[in-house]
N, C-alpha and C positions, 0 to 999 in steps of 0.2 A: 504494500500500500504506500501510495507515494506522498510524501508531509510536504506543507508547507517548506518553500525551500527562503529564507529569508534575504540570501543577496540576489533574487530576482524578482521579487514581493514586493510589498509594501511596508512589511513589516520591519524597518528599519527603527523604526520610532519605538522599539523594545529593548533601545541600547539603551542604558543608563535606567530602566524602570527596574521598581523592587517589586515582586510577587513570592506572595504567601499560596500554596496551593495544600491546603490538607488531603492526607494520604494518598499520597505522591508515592509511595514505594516503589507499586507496582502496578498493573496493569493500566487503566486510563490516567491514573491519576499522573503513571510513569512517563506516561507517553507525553501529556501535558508539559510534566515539567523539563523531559527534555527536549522538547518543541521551545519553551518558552527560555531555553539555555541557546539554543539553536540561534535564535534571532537576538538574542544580547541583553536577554533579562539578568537579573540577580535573584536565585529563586533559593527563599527558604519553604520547606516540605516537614510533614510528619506520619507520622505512623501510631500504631497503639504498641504496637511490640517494641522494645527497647534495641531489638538485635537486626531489628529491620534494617533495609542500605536503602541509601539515593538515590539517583542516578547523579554518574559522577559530573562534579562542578555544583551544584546544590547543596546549600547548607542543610542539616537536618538535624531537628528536636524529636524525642520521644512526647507525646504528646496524646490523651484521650478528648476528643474533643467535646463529650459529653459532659464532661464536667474539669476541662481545665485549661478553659477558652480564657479567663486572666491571663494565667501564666503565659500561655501563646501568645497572646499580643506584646504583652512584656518583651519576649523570645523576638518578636517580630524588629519590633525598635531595637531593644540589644544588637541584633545581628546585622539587621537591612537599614535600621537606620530610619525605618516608617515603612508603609507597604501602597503602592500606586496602583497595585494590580492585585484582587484577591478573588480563588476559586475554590469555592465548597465542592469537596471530591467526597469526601469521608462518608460514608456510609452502608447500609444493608438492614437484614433483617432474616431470620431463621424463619422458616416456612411449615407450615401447621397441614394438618388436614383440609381447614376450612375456617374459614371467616369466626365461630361459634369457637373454634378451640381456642384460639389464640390467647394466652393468660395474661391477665393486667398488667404483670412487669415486664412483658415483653411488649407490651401498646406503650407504657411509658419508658423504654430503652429505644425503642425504634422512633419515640418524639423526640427523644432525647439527641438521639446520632442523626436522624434525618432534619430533622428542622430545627429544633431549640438551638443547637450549638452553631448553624450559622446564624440564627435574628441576634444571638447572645455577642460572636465574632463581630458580622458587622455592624453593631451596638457601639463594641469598642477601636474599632477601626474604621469606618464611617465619617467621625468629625474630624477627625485629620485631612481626610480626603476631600471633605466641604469646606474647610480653613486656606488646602490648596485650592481648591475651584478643579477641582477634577479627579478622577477615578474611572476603575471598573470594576466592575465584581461580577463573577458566574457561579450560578449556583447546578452544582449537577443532579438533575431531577431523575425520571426513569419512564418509558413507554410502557411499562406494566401498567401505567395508570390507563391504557387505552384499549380497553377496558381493564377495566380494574380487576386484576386477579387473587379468587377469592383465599386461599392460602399464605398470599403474602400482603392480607388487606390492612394490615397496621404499618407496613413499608409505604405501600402504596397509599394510605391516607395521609403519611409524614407528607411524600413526595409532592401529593396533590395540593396539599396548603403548603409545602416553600415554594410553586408555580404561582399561589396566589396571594403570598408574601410579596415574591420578587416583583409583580405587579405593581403593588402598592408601594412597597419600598423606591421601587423607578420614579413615580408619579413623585412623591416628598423629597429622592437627593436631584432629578431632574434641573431643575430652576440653579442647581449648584453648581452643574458638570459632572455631574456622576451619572455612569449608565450601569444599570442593575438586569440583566438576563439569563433565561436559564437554558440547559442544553439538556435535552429529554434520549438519552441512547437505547438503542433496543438491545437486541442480542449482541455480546460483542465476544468475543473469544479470550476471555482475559478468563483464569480461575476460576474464579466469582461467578461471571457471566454461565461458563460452561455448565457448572453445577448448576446454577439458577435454574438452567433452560433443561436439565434435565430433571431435576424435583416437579419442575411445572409440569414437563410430559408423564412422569409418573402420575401427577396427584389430580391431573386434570379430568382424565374419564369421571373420578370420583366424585368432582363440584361441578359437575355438568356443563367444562370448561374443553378449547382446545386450544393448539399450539398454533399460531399462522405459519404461515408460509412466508417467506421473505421475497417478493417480485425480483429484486436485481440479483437473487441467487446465489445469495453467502449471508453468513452472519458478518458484521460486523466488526473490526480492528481499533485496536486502541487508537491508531491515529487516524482512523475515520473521526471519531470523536472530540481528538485533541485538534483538528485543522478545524471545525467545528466553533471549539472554545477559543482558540486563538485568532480568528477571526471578529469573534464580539468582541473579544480583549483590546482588539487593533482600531483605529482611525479610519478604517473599511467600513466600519459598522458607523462611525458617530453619530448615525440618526436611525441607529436602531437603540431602543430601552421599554422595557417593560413587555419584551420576548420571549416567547419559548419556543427553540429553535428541535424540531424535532427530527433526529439522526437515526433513522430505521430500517433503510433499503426498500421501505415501501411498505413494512409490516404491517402498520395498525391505518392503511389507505382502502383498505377493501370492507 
């Protein structure tokens, strides 16, 4: 899959910028950040695991973003110095039989990692960006929402309210310079993804669910994703905010 190539882009305007990208380790998040090293960012990245890696030239904190979005930002100034660029990657959610199982602590860990920890993030990394008169921020949402599938319906209800967070949040940093958008990916071949899409084929005959079909004829790559987010991120998009840009091959079009 061919990225973003930056000395023949547009994307030169990511020399000198700072980005935060949570869970950046590996798969999309990976890809992102080093897309966004590619084109002359300074990218700080996290993980939950302590033993996690970068990708190399990125700074990187052990970091749970559920509950230790302070200290992150902290991390962020310490290291970058402030952040001009910030991408909500971090996230998932364990998949159940059906919508009825799903146990309360797992509806408030899946608010918790899908949406609490970015409104919390850009809370504290937002008025910087409105003090300079500019930013961006992408929040990484998911095409499960389209329709909504019943096993992973407390993922999929985070997902569905940080699409209509990021809305709202565009409309209020808009009037500043800040553009707030999200990128919806469907099937992608990262870990994550693969298991994803195989739990759903399992658990689907049962919730009287199916699997689509992909029209352009593959799943999905991390840098399908990340040419995606890097695109909002860039001066290509300046009058795109308050989007959801959705990255599917055509899955959830039929």
């Amino acid at each position: 899959m061919a990225t973003i190539n930056p000395t023949t882009s547009n994307l030169a305007e990511f020399a000198g910028k700072r980005a935060l990208v949570t869970g950046g380790s590996r798969g999309i998040g990976a890809a992102i950040v080093r897309q966004l090293l590619d084109a002359g960012a300074s990218v700080l990245t996290t993980a939950r695991s302590a033993d996690a890696k970068a990708p190399d030239g990125a700074a990187f904190v052990q970091a749970d973003v559920r509950t230790g979005t302070e200290a992150l930002a902290a991390d962020a100034q310490r290291i970058l110095g402030g952040v001009d660029l910030l991408v909500h990657n971090a996230g998932g959610a364990r998949p159940h039989s059906g919508a009825l199982a799903i146990p309360d602590d797992e509806w408030r860990d899946a608010l918790d990692l899908n949406l609490l920890a970015a409104v919390r993030l850009d809370a504290l990394l937002a008025p910087a960006m409105r003090d300079r008169g500019s930013g961006a921020i992408v929040h990484i949402s998911s095409a499960a929402l389209r329709p909504p599938v019943p096993p992973f319906l407390h993922y999929v209800a985070a997902k569905t309210a940080l699409e209509a967070y990021s809305k709202g949040l565009a409309a209020e940093l808009a009037p500043a310079g800040i553009r707030v958008n999200a990128v919806s990916p469907g099937r992608t071949t990262t870990p994550g993804g693969v298991a994803t899409r195989d739990q759903w084929t399992a658990l689907a005959p049962a919730v009287g669910g199916d699997v689509p079909n992909v029209p352009l004829g593959r799943d999905g790559e991390p840098d399908d994703i990340a040419n995606a987010v890097l695109f909002l991120l860039s001066d290509q998009a300046s009058w795109l905010t308050g989007s959801t840009l959705v990255v599917d091959g055509g899955e959830f079009t039929r």
